[in-house]
Structures are given as C-alpha cells and as structure tokens.
C-alpha positions as CSV (number, residue, x, y, z in Angstrom):
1,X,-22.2,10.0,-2.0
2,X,-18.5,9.9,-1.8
3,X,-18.3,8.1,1.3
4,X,-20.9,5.8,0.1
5,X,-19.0,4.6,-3.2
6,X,-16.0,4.4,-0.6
7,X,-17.9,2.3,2.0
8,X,-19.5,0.5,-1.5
9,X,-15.7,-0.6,-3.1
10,X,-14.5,-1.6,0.6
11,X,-17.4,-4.3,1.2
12,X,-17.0,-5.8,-2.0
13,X,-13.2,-5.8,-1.9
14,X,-13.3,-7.2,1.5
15,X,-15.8,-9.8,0.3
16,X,-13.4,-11.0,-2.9
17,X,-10.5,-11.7,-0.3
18,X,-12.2,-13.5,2.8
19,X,-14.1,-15.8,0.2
20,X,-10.9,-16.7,-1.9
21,X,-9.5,-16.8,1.5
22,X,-11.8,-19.3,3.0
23,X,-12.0,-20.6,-0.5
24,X,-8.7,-21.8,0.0
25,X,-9.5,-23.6,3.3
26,X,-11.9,-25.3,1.9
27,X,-10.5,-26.6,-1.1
28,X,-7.4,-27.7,1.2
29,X,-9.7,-30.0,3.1
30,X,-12.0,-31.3,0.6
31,X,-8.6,-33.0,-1.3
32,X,-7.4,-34.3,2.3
33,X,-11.2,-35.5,3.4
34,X,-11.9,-33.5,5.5
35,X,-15.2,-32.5,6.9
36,X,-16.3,-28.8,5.5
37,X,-19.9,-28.3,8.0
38,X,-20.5,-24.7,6.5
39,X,-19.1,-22.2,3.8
40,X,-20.5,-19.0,4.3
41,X,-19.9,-15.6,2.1
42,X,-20.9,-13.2,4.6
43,X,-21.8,-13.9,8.2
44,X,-25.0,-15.2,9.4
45,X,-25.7,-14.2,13.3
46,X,-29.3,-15.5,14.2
47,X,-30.2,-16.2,10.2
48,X,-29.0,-16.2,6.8
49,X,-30.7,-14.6,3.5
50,X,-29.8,-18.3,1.9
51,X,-28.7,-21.7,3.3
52,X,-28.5,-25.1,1.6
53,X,-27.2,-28.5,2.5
54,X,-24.9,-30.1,-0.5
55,X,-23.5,-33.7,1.1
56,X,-22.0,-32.9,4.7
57,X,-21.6,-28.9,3.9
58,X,-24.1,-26.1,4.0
59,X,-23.3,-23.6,1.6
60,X,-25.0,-20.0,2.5
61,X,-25.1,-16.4,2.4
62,X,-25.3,-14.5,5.6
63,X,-26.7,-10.7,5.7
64,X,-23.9,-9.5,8.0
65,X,-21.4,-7.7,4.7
66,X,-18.0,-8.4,6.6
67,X,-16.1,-11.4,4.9
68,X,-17.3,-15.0,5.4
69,X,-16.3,-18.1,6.7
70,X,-15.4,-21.7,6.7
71,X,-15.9,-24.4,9.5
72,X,-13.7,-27.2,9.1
73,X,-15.0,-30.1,11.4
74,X,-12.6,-31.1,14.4
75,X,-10.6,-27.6,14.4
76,X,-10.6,-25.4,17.4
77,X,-11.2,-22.0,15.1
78,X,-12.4,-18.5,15.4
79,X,-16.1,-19.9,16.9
80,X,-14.5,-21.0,19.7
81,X,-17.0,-24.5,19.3
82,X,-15.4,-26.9,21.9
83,X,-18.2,-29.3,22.5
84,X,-17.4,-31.5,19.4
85,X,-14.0,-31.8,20.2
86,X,-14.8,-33.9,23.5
87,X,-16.0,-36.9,21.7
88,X,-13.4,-39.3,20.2
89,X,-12.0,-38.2,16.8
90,X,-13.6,-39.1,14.2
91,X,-11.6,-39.8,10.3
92,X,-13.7,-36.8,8.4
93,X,-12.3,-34.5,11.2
94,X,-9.6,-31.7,11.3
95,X,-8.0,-33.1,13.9
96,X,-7.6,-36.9,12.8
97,X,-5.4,-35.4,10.2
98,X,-1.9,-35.9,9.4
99,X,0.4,-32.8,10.7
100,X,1.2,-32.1,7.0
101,X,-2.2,-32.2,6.1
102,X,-3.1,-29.7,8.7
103,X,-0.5,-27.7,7.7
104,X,-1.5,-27.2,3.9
105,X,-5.3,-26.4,5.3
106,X,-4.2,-24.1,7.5
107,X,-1.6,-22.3,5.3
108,X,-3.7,-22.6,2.5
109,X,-6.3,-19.3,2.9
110,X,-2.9,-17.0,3.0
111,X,-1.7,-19.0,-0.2
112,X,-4.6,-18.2,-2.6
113,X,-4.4,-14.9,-1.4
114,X,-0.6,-14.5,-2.7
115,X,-2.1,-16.1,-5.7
116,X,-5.0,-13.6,-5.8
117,X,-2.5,-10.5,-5.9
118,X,-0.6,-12.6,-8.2
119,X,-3.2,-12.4,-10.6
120,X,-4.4,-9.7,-10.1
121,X,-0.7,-7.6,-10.5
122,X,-0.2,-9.8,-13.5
123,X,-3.7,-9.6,-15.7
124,X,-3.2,-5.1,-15.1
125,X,0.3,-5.5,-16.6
126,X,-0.6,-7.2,-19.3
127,X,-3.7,-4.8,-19.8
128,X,-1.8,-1.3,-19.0
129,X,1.9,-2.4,-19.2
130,X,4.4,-0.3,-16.9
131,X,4.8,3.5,-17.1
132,X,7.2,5.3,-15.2
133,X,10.1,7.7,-15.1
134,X,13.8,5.4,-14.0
135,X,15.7,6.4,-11.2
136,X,18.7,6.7,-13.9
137,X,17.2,9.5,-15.9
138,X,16.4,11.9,-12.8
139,X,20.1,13.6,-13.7
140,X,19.7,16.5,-12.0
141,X,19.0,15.2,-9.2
142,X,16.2,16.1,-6.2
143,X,14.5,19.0,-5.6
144,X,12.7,19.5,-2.1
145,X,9.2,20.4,-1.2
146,X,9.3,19.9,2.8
147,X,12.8,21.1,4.0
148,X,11.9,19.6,7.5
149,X,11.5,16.4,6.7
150,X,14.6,16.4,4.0
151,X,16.7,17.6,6.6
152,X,15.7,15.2,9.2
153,X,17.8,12.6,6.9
154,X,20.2,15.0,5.3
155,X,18.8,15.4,1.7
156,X,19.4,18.2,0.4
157,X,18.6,19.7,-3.8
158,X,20.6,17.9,-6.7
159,X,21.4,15.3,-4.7
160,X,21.4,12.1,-6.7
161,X,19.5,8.9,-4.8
162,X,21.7,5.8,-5.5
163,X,20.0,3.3,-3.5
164,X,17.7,2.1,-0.2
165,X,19.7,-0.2,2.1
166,X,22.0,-1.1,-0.7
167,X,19.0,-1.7,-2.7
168,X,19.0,0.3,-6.2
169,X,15.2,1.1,-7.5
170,X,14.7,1.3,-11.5
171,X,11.5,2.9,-10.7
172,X,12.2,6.5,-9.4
173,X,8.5,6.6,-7.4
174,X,9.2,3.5,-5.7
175,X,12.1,5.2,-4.0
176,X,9.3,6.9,-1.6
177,X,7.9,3.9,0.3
178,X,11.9,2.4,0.3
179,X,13.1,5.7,2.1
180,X,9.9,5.1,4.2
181,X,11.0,2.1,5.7
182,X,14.3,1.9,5.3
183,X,17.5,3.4,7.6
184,X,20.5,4.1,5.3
185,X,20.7,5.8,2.2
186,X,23.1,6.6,-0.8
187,X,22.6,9.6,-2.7
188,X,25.5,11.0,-5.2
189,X,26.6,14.6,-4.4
190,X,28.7,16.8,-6.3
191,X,30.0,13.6,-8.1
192,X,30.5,11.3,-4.7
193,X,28.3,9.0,-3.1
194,X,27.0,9.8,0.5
195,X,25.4,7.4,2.8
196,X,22.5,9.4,4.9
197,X,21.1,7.3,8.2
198,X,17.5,7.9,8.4
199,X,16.1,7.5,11.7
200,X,14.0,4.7,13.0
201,X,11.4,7.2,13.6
202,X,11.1,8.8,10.3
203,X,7.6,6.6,9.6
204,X,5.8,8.6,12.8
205,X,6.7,12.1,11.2
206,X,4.9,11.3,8.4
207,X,1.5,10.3,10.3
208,X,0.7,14.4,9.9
209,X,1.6,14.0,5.7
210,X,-1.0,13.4,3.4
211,X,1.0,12.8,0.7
212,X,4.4,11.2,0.8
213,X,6.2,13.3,-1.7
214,X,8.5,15.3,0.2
215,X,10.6,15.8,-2.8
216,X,10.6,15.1,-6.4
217,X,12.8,15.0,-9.5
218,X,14.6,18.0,-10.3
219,X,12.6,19.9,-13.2
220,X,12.3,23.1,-15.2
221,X,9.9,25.7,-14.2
222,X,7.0,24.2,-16.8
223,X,3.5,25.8,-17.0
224,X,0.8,23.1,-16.2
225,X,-2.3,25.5,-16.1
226,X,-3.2,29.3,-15.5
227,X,-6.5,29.3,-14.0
228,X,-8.7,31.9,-14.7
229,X,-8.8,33.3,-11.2
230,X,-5.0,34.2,-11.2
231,X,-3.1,37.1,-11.1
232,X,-1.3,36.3,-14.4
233,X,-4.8,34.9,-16.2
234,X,-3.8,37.5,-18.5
235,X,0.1,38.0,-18.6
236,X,0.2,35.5,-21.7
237,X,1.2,32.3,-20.3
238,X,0.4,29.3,-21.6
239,X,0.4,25.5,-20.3
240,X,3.6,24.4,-21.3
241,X,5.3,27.4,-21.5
242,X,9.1,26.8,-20.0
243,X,10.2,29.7,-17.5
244,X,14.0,29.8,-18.2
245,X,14.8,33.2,-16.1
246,X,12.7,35.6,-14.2
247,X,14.0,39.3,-14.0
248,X,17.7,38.0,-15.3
249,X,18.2,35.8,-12.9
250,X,18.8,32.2,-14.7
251,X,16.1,29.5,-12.6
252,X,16.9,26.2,-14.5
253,X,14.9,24.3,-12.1
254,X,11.8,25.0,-10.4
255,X,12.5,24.6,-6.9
256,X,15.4,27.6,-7.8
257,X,12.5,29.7,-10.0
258,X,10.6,29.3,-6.3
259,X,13.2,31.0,-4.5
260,X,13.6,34.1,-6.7
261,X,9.8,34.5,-6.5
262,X,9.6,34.5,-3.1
263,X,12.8,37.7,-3.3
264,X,10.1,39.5,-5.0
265,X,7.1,39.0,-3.3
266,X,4.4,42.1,-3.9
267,X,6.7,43.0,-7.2
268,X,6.5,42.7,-10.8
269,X,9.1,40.4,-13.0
270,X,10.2,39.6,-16.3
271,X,9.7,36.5,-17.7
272,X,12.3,34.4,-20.1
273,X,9.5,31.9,-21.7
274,X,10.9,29.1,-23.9
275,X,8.1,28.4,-25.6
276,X,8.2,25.4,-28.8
277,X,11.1,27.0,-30.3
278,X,10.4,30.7,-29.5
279,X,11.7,33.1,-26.7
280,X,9.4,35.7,-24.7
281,X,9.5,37.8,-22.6
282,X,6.5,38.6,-20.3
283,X,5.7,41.0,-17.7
284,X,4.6,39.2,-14.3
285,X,3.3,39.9,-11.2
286,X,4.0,38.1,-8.1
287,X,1.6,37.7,-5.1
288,X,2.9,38.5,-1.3
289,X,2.9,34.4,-0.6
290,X,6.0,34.1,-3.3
291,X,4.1,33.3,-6.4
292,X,2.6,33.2,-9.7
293,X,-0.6,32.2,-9.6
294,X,0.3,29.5,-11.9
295,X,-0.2,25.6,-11.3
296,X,3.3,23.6,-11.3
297,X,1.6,20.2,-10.5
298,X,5.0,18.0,-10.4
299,X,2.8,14.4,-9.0
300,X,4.0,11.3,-10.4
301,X,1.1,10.9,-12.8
302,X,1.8,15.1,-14.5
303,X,6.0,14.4,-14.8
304,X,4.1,11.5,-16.8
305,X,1.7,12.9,-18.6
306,X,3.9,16.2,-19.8
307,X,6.9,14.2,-20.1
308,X,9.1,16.7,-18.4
309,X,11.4,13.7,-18.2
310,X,12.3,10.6,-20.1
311,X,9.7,7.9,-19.5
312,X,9.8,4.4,-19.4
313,X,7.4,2.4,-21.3
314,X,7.5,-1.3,-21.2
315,X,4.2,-3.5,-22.2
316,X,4.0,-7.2,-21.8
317,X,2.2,-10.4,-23.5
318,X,0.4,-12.6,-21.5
319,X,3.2,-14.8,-20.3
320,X,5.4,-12.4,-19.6
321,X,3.0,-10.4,-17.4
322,X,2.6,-13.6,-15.7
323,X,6.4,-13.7,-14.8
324,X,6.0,-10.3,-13.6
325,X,3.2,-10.5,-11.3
326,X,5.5,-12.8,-9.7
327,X,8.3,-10.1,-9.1
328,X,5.3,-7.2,-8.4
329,X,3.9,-9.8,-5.6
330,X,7.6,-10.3,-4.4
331,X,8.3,-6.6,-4.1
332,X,4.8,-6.0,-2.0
333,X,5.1,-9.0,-0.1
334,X,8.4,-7.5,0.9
335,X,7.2,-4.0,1.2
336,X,4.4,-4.8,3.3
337,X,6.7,-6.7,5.8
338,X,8.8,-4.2,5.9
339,X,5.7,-2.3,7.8
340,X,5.4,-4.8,9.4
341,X,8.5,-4.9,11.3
342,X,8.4,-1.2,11.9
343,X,4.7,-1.8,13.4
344,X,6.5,-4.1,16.2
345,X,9.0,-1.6,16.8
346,X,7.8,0.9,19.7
347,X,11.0,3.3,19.2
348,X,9.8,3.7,15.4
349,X,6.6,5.1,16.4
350,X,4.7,3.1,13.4
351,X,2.3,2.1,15.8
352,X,0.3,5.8,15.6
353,X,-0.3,5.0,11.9
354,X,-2.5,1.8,12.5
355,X,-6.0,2.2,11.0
356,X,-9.1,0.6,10.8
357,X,-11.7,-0.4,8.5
358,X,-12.0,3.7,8.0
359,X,-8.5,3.2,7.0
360,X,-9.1,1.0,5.1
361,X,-12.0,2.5,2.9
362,X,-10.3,6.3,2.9
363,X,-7.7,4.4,0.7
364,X,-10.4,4.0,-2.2
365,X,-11.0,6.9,-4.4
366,X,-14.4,8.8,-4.0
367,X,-15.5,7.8,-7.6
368,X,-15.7,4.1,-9.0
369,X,-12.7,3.5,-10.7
370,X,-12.1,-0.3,-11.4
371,X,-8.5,0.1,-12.3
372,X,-7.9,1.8,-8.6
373,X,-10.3,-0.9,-7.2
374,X,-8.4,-3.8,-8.1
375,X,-5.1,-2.2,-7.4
376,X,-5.9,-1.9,-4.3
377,X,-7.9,-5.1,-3.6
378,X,-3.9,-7.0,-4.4
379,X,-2.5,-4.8,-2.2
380,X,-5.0,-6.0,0.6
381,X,-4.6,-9.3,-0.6
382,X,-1.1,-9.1,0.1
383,X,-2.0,-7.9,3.5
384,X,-4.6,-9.9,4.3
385,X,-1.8,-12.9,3.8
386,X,1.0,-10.8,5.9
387,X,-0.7,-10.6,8.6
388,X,-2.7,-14.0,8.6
389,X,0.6,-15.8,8.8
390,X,1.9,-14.2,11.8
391,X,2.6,-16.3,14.0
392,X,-0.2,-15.2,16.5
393,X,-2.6,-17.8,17.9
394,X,-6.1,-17.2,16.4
395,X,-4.5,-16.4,13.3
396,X,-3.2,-19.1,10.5
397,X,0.2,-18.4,11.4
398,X,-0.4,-19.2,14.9
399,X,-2.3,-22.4,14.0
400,X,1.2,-23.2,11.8
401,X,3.2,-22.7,14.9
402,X,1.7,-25.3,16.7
403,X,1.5,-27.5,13.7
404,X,5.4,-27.1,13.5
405,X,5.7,-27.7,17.3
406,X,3.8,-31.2,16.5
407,X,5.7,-31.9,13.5
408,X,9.4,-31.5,15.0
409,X,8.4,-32.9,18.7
410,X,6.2,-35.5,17.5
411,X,3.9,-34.4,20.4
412,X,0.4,-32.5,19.7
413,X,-0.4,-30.3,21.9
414,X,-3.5,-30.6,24.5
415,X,-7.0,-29.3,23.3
416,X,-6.7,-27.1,26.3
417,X,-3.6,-25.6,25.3
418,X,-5.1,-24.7,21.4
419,X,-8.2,-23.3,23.7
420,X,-6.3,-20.8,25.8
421,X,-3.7,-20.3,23.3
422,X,-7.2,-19.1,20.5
423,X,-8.2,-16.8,23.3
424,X,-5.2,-15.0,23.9
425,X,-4.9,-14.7,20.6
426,X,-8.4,-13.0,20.3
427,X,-7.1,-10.9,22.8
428,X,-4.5,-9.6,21.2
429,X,-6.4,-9.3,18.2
430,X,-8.9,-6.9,20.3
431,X,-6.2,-4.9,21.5
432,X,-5.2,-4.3,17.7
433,X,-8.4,-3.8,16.9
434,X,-8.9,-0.9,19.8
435,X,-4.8,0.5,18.6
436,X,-6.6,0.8,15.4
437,X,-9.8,2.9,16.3
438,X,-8.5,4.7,18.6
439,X,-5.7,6.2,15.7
440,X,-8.8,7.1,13.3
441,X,-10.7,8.5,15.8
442,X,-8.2,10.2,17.2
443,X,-7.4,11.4,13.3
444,X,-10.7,12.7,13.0
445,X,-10.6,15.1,15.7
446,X,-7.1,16.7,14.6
C-alpha cells in the first residue's frame, strides 16, 4: 500500500508539471498564431480514452499516465514528424515565425514552471509561515553524529558555521544542502574564524547516507521519550527531563553526555535531572552499546517542536508571501543548479547519485500528505525547468540555442541540421536515462 500511495502522488505530480509545462507552449503559440494540432494530458500510443477537435487543435486525454504533450505545427519536436516540414511554410506554422517569437514558445514551458513553484512556495508561506531555528542562535556551536564524514572537511564539536562560499545562511537547516555543494567553509573556533575546503567529492560520500544530518546544533542531554521496552522504563525519567551530569561528571551537551556513557558501558550511573525547576537524582543503567535506552531524537522538526533552542517564527500576508516565493524560487533555482554543475563534474562523483522515476517517487512520503505533496511537486517544478533549459538539443534549451544562433547570425539553420542535432539529443537523453536506472537498480541490490 505504501508503494502504491508513492507511485499514486508521483503520477499526479508528474501530470500537474508536464500539463502546465506544455500549457505554457501552447498559450505561447496561440498569442503569436501559431498552429497548436494536438494538446494531450497523458500520452495516447494507438488510442486515446477522449479526443476532440476545437478549431485547428484536438484536445485529448491519452491512457498512457506519464505527462502529456503539445504539437506545435512546423516544429521539428520530440515526434521526430519530418514529413510536414518538406512542403513550403506555411503562416500558421512554427517555423514561419519570427526568431523572437520562437524563442518565447520555446522558452515558455520552463517559464510557467518557475511560475508554478512560485506559486506554489508563495500560497504555503502564506498558509504555514516559516519556522526554523537561525544559524545565529546555535551558540554553542556543532555537535557531530558521523565523525567520518566531519573529518573529511575538518569539522570538528563547538565549532561555530559562519558561512558557505562566503554565503551566510539565516536558516541553520539550510546549511546542510549549502555544505553539500559547496567547497569552502567558515566556521568560528575558539573565538576565530577558520576556512575548511571541502572536497569536490564530498557529494559521492553521501550516496551511502540516508539522511544528511551529519551533525546538528549543539544541545543539552533532553529526554524526548522512554519507551516501554527500555532498560530505564522504570528509572523515573520523564520526556523532558534535562540530564545535567551523569555519575559527577558535568555533560552540558549531549554529544559529551554520549561519551561518558559509552566509559560506562555494562555499568550503573547517577543521574543529575533538571527537571522544571527541580533537581534529581536517578539511578541508571547503561547498556553494553553506550546507552540509555532513552530516545534523543535531535531532527530538525523535534529541536522545533521541544524548542531546545530559540525558534524563529515569521508568518506572512498574502503579498508579502508573494515577494517571498520569489526569493524561495531564487534560492532552489540556485540550489538545484548548483547539482547541476556537480552532476557534470566526473571528479565530484555526483554522477552515482542520479535516479530515476524510482527516485523520484521514493522522495514522497508513504502516507498522503498534501502539504509534503506540494512541497515537493515545486521542487520538481524547479527541476523540471533546470534541466529543460539546458542547452541540450531535444530539450527547450537546445531548441534556444539554435534560436540564438539564428538570431545573432541572421542565418537559420538547415532542417537537416535541427533533425540530427533532435537525435543526438535523444541520445544523450537515453544515455541519462540508462545512468539513471542503472544507479537505482544498482541501489536496490546494496
């Protein structure tokens, strides 16, 4: 069933972005006069579930569930249709078109996509606001959970991160994906700032990493939950209880509390419990692996939720959410490019971490949830437009390229050169395509 509501929110995401894509398309050449022959939402191989003829267009709806399409008369497109284009041009066509013209149509798709995350970004700010804890108020700095990685670009507890490329980041989560894809870093140790290279590479160690939290903001030892099955279910700890010292040693932070444990692994321990605005003291046991038994969940949403740190709050009205779906779009749109250019890079190693539709669908969570949902359907908007405006031919960026070309030469280039240039596109696309298979299945035997 879980797969199924995954497989359920990916079709109908998929179908939201390829219509408004090839929405925009079509609306591009209906104000220029050009001739739309079909607009599909799904595609129709051998027959369509519905099909009918308004003026020159037939407007349908195939049974195939993978996007749609839009077949602009007199454009050498993804059908690979050449037979029309021997005849002279005609005024309704593509190609009888002014370059600017062309241009708009062509770039058009990627633009309502933009303007599909825009919205999108924009109407859940204005619903939900922005929650977060600011890079400013993590004080104590970092603490680490995977000492490999850490070391790998020289992080080490309490440091304080500055900024990302020179870039500073008011929301302490978006740090992550900035370290991600970036290669210097400033972090403020014992009072001086430090600039750490991270290594082109650092993308490809995380292929193994489910999650990308590698460290976190430095925080006390707080009680989230003592489950029933633990070997302290009956010490007296509660959820929110503050662990302040265990056995006289002073653990101010957790990731230090961690260490003590593990120096009395098999043993028993004393407990210093802050608790409101009382002290215990409680007899503990701790197992061989180093621990309590307690859960210390310290994800972005429990630091939150338990306010272990100062959080940021900030809600919008509907104009101002509008200005800041501009800046959220920006910061993907950059984000995403940022991918991107790592993707292209062989020596970063981004490559292995191309995925499919499986991908694509894992991303969705296993139970319908419409604020996840259209989260991620902007962020696959975003990508959607990224990649469709590379300049690769078979792609709208490649079809730009040669509209450019035309534009600054004043010379259109041959039918036969858009032919060859679409298939070596589709080429290139199938090798992708295979690249992006071949990491999932490859991930599904490891």
């Amino acid at each position: 069933m879980d797969i199924l509501i995954r497989i359920l929110q990916l079709l109908l995401s998929l179908t939201i972005l390829v219509t408004i894509h090839e929405l925009g398309h079509y609306l591009a050449a209906k104000a220029f006069g050009a001739r739309v022959d079909k607009f599909y939402i799904f595609f129709n191989p051998r027959f369509s579930l519905f099909k009918k003829k308004i003026g020159e267009t037939e407007y349908g709806i195939g049974w195939l569930p993978l996007g749609g399409y839009c077949k602009i008369a007199g454009m050498v497109d993804e059908s690979m249709d050449t037979e029309a284009l021997k005849s002279e041009p005609q005024p309704w066509e593509y190609r009888s078109k002014p370059a600017w013209q062309r241009l708009i149509i062509i770039v058009a798709g990627v633009v309502m996509n933009v303007l599909l995350a825009w919205f999108i970004y924009s109407m859940m700010t204005y619903k939900y606001g922005e929650t977060y804890i600011a890079t400013r108020d993590v004080k104590d700095g970092i603490a680490i959970t995977d000492s490999t990685l850490a070391s790998t670009i020289g992080l080490r507890p309490g440091d304080r991160i500055v900024s990302v490329d020179g870039k500073e980041y008011e929301n302490f989560f978006d740090t992550y994906s900035a370290i991600l894809l970036g290669s210097q870093l400033t972090v403020q140790r014992q009072g001086r700032d430090t600039t750490l290279t991270i290594p082109v590479d650092f993308i490809d160690t995380f292929k193994d990493y489910d999650s990308p939290y590698f460290y976190y903001p430095r925080v006390p030892m707080i009680v989230a939950a003592v489950p029933d099955s633990s070997i302290n279910a009956h010490c007296g700890l509660r959820p929110g209880d503050r662990i302040v010292s265990i056995s006289g040693t002073p653990v101010p932070f957790f990731d230090q509390a961690k260490e003590v444990l593990r120096s009395h692994a098999s043993g028993n321990v004393l407990l210093e419990v802050h608790r409101a605005d009382t002290t215990l003291f409680l007899g503990a046991k701790v197992s061989p692996q180093g621990q309590l038994g307690i859960i210390n969940d310290l994800s972005p949403q429990t630091l939150i939720q338990l306010e272990i740190l100062p959080v940021t709050e900030k809600q919008y009205g509907f104009f101002a959410a509008l200005g800041r779906g501009v800046g959220v779009t920006g910061e993907k749109i950059a984000n995403y490019w940022a991918q991107v250019k790592k993707l292209v890079n062989p020596e970063s190693g981004a490559y292995k971490s191309v995925g499919s539709v499986i991908t694509m669908g894992s991303l969705f969570p296993p139970v319908w949830d419409w604020t996840a949902f259209w989260q991620l359907t902007a962020f696959l908007s975003i990508m959607l437009a990224v990649i469709n405006i590379l300049p690769i031919p078979a792609l709208d960026g490649g079809h730009a390229v040669f509209i450019l070309y035309e534009m600054i030469t004043r010379r259109q280039p041959s039918e036969k050169v858009l032919e060859w240039a679409q298939m070596v596109g589709f080429v290139i696309l199938i090798l992708i395509m295979v690249l992006a298979f071949g990491n999932d299945i490859l991930r599904l035997f490891q």
